[in-house]
N, C-alpha and C positions, 0 to 999 in steps of 0.2 A: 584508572580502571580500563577495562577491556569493553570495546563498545562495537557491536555487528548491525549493521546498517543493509537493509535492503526494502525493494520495492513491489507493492502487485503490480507492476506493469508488464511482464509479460508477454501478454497480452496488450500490447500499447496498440492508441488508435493516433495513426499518422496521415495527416489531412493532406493532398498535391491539389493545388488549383493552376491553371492558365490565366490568372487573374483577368483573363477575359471577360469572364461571364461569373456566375453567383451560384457557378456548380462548383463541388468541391469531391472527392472521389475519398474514400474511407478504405485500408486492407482489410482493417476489423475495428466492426462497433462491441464495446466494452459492453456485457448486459448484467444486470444481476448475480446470475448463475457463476460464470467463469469469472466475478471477482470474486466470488465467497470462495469459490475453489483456491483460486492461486492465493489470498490470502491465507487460509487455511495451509497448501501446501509449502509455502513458507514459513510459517510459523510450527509446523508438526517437526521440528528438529531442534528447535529451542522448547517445547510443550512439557511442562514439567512432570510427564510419565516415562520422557526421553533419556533421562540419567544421565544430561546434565542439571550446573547447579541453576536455581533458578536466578531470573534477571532481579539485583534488584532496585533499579527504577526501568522506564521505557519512555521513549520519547513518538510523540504518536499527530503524523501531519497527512490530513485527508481532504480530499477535494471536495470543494462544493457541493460536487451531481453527486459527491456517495453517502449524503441523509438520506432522507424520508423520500430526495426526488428518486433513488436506487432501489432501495429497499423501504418494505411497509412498514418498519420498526424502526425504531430510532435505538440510535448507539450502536449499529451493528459492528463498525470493527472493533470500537473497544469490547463490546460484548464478549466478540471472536477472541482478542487477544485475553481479555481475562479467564476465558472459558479453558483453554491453551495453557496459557503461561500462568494463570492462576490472578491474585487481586495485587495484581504490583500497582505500586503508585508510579502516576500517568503523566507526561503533561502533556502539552501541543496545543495544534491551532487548525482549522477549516482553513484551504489554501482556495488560488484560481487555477489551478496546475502546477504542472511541474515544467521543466526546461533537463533532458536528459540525453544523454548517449544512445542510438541503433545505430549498430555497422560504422559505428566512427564518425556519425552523422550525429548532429542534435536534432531533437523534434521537440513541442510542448506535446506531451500528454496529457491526458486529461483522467478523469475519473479513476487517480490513483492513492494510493495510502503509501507515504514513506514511514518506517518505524524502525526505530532504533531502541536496542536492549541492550543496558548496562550492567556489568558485570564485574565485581572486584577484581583484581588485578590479583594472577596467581600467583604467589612466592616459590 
């Protein structure tokens, strides 16, 4: 099958310390708002009012900080994803980060959701 993988990160928060001292300098802090968005604006391309076919399973791995410590509701991105993509069956796990590519550079991000939508294979 055909399977498209992407991430909210975006928006990634990339840490530089001098390991000097117990400061550490942030470009951008991930807050509530700007992951529902990028979630969201990922996901409205696969959203099954998009005309394509729907996913059907999705694989779904989210970070720690993005329960109940991000958002006042629990289950928010599967929520998002089923609200989107409709009730596909799900599976995954709560990560500690991720380890990913900016600028040809790895960084860990944090407070990211990777998800992967599965899609039969076209003849």
């Amino acid at each position: 099958g055909c399977c498209f993988f992407f991430s909210s990160r975006r928006r990634h928060t990339r840490f530089t310390s001098d390991w000097s001292s117990d400061v550490c300098s942030s470009d951008l802090v991930r807050d509530a708002r700007s992951a529902d968005e990028d979630l969201r604006q990922l996901l409205a391309p696969h959203a099954e009012d998009s005309g394509v076919s729907p996913p059907s399973a999705a694989l779904l791995f989210s970070c720690n900080g993005r329960g109940t410590r991000m958002w006042s509701e629990t289950d928010h991105d599967i929520s998002v994803l089923r609200e989107l993509c409709g009730r596909v069956p799900t599976a995954g796990f709560f990560c500690a980060g991720e380890l990913g590519p900016v600028g040809g550079k790895n960084f860990i991000h944090g407070f990211t959701a990777s998800i992967g939508l599965l899609r039969p294979a076209e003849e």
